[in-house]
Structure formats: C-alpha cells, structure tokens
C-alpha positions as CSV (number, residue, x, y, z in Angstrom):
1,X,0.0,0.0,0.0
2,X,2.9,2.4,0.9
3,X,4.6,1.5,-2.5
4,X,1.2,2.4,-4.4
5,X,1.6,5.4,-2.5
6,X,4.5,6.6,-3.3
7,X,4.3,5.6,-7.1
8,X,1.2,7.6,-7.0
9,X,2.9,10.6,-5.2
10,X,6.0,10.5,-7.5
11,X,3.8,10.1,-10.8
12,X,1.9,13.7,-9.3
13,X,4.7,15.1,-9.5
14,X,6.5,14.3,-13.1
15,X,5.2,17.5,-15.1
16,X,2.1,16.7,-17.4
17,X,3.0,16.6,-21.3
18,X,3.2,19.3,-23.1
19,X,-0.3,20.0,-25.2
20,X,0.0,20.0,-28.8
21,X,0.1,23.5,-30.3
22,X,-2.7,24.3,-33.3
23,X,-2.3,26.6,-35.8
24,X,-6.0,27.3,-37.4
25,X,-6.0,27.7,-41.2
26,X,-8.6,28.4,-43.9
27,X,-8.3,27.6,-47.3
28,X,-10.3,27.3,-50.3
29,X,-12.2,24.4,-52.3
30,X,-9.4,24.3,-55.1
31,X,-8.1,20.9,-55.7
32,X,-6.4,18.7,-56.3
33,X,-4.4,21.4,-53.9
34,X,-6.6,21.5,-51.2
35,X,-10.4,20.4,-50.4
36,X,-13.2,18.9,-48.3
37,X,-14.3,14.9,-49.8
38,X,-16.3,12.2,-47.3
39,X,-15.6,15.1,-44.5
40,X,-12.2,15.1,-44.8
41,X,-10.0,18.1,-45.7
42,X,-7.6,16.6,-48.6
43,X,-5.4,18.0,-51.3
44,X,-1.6,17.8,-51.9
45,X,-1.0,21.2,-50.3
46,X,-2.9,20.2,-47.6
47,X,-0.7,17.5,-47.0
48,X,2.6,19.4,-47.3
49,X,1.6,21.7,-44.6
50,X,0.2,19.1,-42.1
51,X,3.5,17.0,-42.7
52,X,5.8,20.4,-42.3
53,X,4.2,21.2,-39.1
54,X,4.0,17.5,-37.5
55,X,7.9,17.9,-37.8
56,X,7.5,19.6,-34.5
57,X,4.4,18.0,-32.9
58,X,2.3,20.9,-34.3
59,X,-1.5,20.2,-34.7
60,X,-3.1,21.7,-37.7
61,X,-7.0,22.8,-37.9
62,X,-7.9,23.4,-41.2
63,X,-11.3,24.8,-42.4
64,X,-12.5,24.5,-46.2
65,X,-14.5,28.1,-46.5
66,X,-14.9,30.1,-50.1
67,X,-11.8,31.6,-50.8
68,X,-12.8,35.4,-50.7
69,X,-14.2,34.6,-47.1
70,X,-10.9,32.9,-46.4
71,X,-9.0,36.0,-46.9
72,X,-11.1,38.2,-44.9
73,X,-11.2,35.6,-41.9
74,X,-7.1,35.9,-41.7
75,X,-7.8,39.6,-42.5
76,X,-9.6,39.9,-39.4
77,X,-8.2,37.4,-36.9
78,X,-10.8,35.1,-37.2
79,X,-8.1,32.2,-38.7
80,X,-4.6,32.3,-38.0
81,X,-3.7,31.9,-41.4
82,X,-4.8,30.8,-45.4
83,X,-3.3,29.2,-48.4
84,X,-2.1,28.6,-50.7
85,X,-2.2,32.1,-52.3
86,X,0.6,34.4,-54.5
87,X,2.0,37.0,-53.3
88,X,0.8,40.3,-54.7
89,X,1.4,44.2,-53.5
90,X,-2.0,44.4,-52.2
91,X,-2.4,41.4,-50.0
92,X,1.6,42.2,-48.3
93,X,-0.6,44.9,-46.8
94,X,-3.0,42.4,-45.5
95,X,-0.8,39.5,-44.2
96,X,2.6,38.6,-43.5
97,X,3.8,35.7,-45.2
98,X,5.9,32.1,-45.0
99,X,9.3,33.0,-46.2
100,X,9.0,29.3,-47.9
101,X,6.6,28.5,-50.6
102,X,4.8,25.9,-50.8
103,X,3.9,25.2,-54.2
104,X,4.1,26.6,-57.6
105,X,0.5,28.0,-59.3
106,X,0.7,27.6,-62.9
107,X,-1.9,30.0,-64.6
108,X,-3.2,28.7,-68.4
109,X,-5.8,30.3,-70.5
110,X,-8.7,27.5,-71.7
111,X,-11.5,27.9,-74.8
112,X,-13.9,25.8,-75.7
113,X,-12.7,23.4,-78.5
114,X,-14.7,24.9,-81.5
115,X,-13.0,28.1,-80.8
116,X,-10.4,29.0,-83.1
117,X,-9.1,31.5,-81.4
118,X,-5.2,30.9,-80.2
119,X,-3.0,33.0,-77.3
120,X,0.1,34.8,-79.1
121,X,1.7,35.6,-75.4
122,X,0.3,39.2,-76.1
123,X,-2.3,39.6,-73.2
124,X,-3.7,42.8,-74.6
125,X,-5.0,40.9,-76.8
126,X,-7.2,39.8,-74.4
127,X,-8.9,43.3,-74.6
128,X,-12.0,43.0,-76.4
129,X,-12.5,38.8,-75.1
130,X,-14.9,38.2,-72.0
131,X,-13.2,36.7,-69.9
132,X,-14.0,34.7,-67.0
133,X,-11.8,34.5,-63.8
134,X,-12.2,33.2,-60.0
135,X,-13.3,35.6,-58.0
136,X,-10.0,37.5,-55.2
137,X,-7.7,34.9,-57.2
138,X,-4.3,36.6,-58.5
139,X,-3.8,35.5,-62.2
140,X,0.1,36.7,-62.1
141,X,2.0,40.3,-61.9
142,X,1.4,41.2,-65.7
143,X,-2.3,39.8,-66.0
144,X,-2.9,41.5,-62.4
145,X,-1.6,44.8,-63.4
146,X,-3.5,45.1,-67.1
147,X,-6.7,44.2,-64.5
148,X,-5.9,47.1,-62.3
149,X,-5.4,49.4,-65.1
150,X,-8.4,48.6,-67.1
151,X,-7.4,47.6,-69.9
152,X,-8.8,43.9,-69.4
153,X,-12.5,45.4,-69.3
154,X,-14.2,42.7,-70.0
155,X,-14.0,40.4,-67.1
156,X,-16.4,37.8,-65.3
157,X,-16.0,36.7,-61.8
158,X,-16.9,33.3,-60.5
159,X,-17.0,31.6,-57.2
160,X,-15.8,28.3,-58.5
161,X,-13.4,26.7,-61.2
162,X,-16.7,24.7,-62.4
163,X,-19.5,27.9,-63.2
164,X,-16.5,29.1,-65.6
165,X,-16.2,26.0,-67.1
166,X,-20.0,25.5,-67.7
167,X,-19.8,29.3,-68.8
168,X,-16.8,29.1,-71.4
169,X,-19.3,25.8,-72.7
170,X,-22.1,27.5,-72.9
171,X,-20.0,30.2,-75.2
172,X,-21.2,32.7,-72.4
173,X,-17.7,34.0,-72.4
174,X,-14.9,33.4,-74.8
175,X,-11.7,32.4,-72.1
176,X,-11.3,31.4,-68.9
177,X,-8.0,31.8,-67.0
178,X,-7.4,29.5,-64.4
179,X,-4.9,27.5,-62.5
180,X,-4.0,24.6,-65.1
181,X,-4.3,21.6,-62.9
182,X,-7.1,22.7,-60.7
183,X,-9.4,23.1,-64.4
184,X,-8.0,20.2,-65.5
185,X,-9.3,17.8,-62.3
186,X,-12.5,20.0,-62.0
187,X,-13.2,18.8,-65.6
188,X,-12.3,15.4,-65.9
189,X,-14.2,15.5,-62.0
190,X,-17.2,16.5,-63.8
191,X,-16.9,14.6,-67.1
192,X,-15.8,17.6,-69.5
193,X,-12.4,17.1,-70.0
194,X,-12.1,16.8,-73.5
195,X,-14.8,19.9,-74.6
196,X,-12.2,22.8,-73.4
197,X,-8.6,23.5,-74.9
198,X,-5.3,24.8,-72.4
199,X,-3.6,27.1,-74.8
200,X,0.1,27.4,-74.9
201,X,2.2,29.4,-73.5
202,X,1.3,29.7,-70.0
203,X,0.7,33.3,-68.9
204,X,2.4,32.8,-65.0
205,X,3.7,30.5,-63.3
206,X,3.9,31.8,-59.5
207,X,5.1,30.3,-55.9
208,X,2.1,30.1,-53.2
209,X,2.7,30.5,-49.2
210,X,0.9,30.5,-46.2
211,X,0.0,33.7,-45.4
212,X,-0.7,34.8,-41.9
213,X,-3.0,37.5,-40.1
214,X,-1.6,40.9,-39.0
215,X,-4.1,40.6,-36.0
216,X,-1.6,38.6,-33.5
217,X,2.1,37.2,-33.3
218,X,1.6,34.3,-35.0
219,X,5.6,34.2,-35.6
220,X,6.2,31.4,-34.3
221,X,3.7,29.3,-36.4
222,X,5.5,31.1,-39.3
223,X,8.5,29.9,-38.3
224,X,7.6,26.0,-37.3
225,X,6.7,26.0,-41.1
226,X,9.1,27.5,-42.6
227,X,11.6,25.1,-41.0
228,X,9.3,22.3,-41.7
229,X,9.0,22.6,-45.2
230,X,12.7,23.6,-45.6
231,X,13.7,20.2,-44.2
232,X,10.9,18.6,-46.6
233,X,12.5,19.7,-49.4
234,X,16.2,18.9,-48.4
235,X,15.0,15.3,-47.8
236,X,13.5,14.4,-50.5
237,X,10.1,14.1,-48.5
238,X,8.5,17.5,-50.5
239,X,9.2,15.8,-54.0
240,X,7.6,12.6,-52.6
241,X,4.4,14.5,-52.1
242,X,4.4,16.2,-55.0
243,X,4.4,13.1,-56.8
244,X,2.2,10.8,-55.8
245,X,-0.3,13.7,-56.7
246,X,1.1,13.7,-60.4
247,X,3.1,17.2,-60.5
C-alpha cells in the first residue's frame, strides 16, 4: 500500500506533457491542392503543410471556406492563417507571409474546342474577349496589373473553377484563366475534359505560401513551417508528395 503510495505521489509530481500546439487555417475548395471529400479536408497542399508542421508536434485545424471569405477571416483574426495564395502588393498589406513557398501555381488560359481563337503571349490581346476569372484569385503580376489598369475590361468573376467552365461551354464567355491543374481535375471531376482546350504558353507561373493574419504574433507558427517545409525539401520528403499527386 505504501509503494502504491508513493508511485502515486512521484507520478503527481513528473510535469504533465506538453499540449499540442494548433495553428488554425482556412483555405479554399481548389483541388487537387486543397479540399473537403467524405468530411475530410484533402489535397496535396494540404498534405505538405500538415506533414511540415508534425515535424515539430504541431497540430493543424484546417477549415474549407470560399476563398474570398478565407481572406477576410485571416484579414480579421478570425483564422490564424490561409493558403495557398501568390503573393501580390496588395495582399503584403493584409498579411505577412511564409518566407517558404509551398507550391508553384501555374496559370493557363482554356476555350472551348470549336474556338479558333489561339494565345500569341500578347495579353492585350485579351482586350475586347470576355473573360471569365475566380473571383479574389491573383492570375500573375502582368495579367494583375492590365486588370488594375483597365485595360482587361471585359471580365467575369466566379466563385468556383466549375461555373467558368460551364460558362466558357455555354459560349457565355470566350476564355477562362485558371490554375492549369485545378481546371484540368474540376473537368475530368465532372466529365468535360475533352470539350475545353489549355492554350500554350502559360501566362504565369507563381510560388504560393501560407500567409498569416496581422491581428496577433503568429511568428512562431511562421517559423515552425518554414523550417518544416525547408527540411521537406532537403529530404526528398517534399518531391515525394508532389508526386504521388502527379506534378
């Protein structure tokens, strides 16, 4: 009885594990880089992130959300942080950002496959085409800065990958411009792959981060993945992801 005792006494007073920290994200539906199937929040960026921070016991919470409301939950504190998203003037206002990327956006204009026109690598000539786009996505510095000076004037917005699809199908606009391999799996997804045409040459091809609210010091969680994914890479582990997604 005086053994149990003691055991019991000595185990009181061994400190308690340390908890698990979380950092809570918010990301898009966008795959294959990150969304929500059977309940479960998938994607290869998804996975990079979850397997950057588990490098140091870090717990990640992440919440599948539409993307402009994303945005303005890191915007206002509501989420410690979103992804995967470019980097662009505007938004290093908004949030401060991993110093590692991590993955490349590639951004491809798509017609329908009765239309003859064909992309030159001239984006004014763009001008006088409707055009349909994802609504708060960045599209690349030179697309993004003919947007801001008007002189792409002809522009749709979408929530979703899929409505511009059904729209450049329905010859309701004439291009769509769109992350290549998020089209290409919302199409063959939905049985369409085949009715629109990528055009050559791709008009950007970006790095995405994780970037994090303004509202707090959420340095640390900036720093946990940044050394995460860092080591990723160096092992080999990063390019093991990557491919078993196909990229």
């Amino acid at each position: 009885m005086l053994r149990a005792c003691c055991i019991a006494t000595l185990l009181h007073l061994l400190p308690a594990p340390a908890l698990a920290e979380v950092v809570r994200l918010v990301t898009g539906n966008y795959p294959p880089y990150e969304y929500e199937a059977n309940g479960q929040v998938q994607g290869v960026a998804v996975e990079l992130i979850r397997s950057a921070y588990a490098r140091s016991n870090w717990q990640v919470d992440i919440q599948v959300v539409p993307w402009a409301r994303a945005l303005r939950d890191v915007q206002n504190g509501d989420a410690d942080g979103v992804f995967a998203t470019a980097r662009t003037q505007e938004r290093d206002a908004q949030f401060f950002f991993s110093r590692e990327s991590i993955i490349p956006f590639t951004t491809t204009l798509f017609v329908h496959i009765d239309n003859g026109w064909r992309f030159d690598g001239d984006l004014l000539s763009l001008a006088d085409l409707r055009i349909g786009l994802l609504n708060q996505a960045s599209n690349g510095p030179a697309f993004n800065l003919l947007m801001a000076q008007g002189k792409l004037h002809n522009a749709e917005m979408a929530n979703d990958t899929l409505t511009n699809v059904r729209k450049l199908l329905s010859w309701r606009i004439d291009v769509m411009v769109a992350n290549r391999y998020n089209a290409i799996y919302v199409m063959k997804q939905n049985n369409l792959y085949g009715q629109v045409l990528p055009l050559k040459p791709d008009i950007d091809t970006s790095p995405t981060y994780l970037a994090f609210s303004r509202k707090r010091d959420l340095s640390r969680a900036q720093s946990v993945f940044d050394a995460g994914i860092a080591a990723m890479k160096k092992d080999g582990s990063y390019q093991q992801i990557l491919e078993r997604y196909g990229f």
